[in-house]
C-alpha positions as CSV (number, residue, x, y, z in Angstrom):
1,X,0.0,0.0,0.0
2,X,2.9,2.5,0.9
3,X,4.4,1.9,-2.4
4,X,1.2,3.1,-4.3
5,X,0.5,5.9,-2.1
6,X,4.0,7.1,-3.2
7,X,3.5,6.4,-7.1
8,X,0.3,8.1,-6.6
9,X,2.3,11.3,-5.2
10,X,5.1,11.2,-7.7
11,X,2.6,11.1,-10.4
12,X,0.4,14.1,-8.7
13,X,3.5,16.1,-8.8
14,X,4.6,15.4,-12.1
15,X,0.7,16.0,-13.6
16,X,1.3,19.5,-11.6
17,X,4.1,20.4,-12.8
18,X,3.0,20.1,-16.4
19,X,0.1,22.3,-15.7
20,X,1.9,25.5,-13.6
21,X,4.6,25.5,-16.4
22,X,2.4,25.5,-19.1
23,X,0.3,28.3,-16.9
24,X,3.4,29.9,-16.3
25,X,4.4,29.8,-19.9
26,X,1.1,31.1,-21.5
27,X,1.2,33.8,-18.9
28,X,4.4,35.1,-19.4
29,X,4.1,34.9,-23.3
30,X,0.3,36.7,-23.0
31,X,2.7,39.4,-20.1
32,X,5.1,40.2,-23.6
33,X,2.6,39.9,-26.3
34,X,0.7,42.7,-24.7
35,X,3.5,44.7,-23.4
36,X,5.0,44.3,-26.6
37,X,1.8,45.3,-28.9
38,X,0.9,48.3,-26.7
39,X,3.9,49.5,-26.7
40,X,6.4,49.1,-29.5
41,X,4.3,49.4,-32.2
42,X,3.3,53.4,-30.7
43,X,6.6,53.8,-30.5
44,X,8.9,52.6,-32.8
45,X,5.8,51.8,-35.5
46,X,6.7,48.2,-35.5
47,X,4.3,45.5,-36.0
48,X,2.0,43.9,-33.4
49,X,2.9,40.1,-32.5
50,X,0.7,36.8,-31.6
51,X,0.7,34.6,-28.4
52,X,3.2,32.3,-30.4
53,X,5.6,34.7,-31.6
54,X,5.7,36.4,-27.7
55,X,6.6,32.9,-26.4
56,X,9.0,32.5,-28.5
57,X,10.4,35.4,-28.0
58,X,10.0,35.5,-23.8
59,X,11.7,31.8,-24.3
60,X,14.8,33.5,-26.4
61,X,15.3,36.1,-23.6
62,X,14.6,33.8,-20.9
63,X,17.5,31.5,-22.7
64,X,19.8,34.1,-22.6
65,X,19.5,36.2,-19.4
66,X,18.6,33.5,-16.7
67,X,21.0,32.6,-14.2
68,X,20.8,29.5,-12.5
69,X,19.7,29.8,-8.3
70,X,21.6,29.1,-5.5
71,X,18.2,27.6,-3.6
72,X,18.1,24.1,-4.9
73,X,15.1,23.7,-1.9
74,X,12.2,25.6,-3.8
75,X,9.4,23.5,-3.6
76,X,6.6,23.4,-6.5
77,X,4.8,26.1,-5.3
78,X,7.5,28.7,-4.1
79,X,8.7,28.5,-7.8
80,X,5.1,29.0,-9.4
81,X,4.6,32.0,-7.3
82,X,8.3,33.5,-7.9
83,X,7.6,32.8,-11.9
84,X,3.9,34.0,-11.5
85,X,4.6,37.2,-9.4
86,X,7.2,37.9,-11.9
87,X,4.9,37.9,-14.8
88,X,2.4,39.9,-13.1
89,X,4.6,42.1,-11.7
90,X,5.8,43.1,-15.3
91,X,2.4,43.3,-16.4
92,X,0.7,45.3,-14.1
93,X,4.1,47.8,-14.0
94,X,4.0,47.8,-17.7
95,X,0.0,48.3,-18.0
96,X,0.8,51.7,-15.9
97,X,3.4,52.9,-18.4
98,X,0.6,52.4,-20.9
99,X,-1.8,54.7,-19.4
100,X,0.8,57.2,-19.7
101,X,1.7,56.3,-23.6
């Protein structure tokens, strides 16, 4: 019985996992698409971009500019909220530079 209860967790925590980083994905590529199309294209005229192209392009940054942490203990949750505060923090920061645009 011990033995299942533990598969059952593992798999739990991998079926979690899945979902916060594709959560965490779609809302930091939905924080740069609109960041991106609200303010670029009034600036610099470019074009605006799609939910695809902004994850690609929050994945190339991402690539380039993360550093590994120090804190190998960060459970599930304390790294969903640092990548979810993160997102929203840019977005809500970003949606009051628009107002101002």
């Amino acid at each position: 019985m011990k033995e299942n209860n533990e598969v059952q967790e593992a798999i739990e925590t991998i079926v979690m996992a899945m979902v916060i980083y594709v959560l965490s994905i779609l809302m930091c590529g939905f924080t740069v698409m609109y960041l991106w199309n609200n303010i670029l294209p009034v600036i610099f005229g470019v074009r605006t971009i799609t939910l695809a192209q902004a994850i690609a392009i929050d994945l190339l940054i991402s690539f380039i500019v993360t550093t590994q942490t120090k804190d190998r203990n960060l459970n599930l949750k304390d790294v969903f909220v640092k990548v979810l505060s993160t997102c929203l923090n840019a977005l809500l920061v970003g949606w009051i530079v628009i107002q101002f645009i």
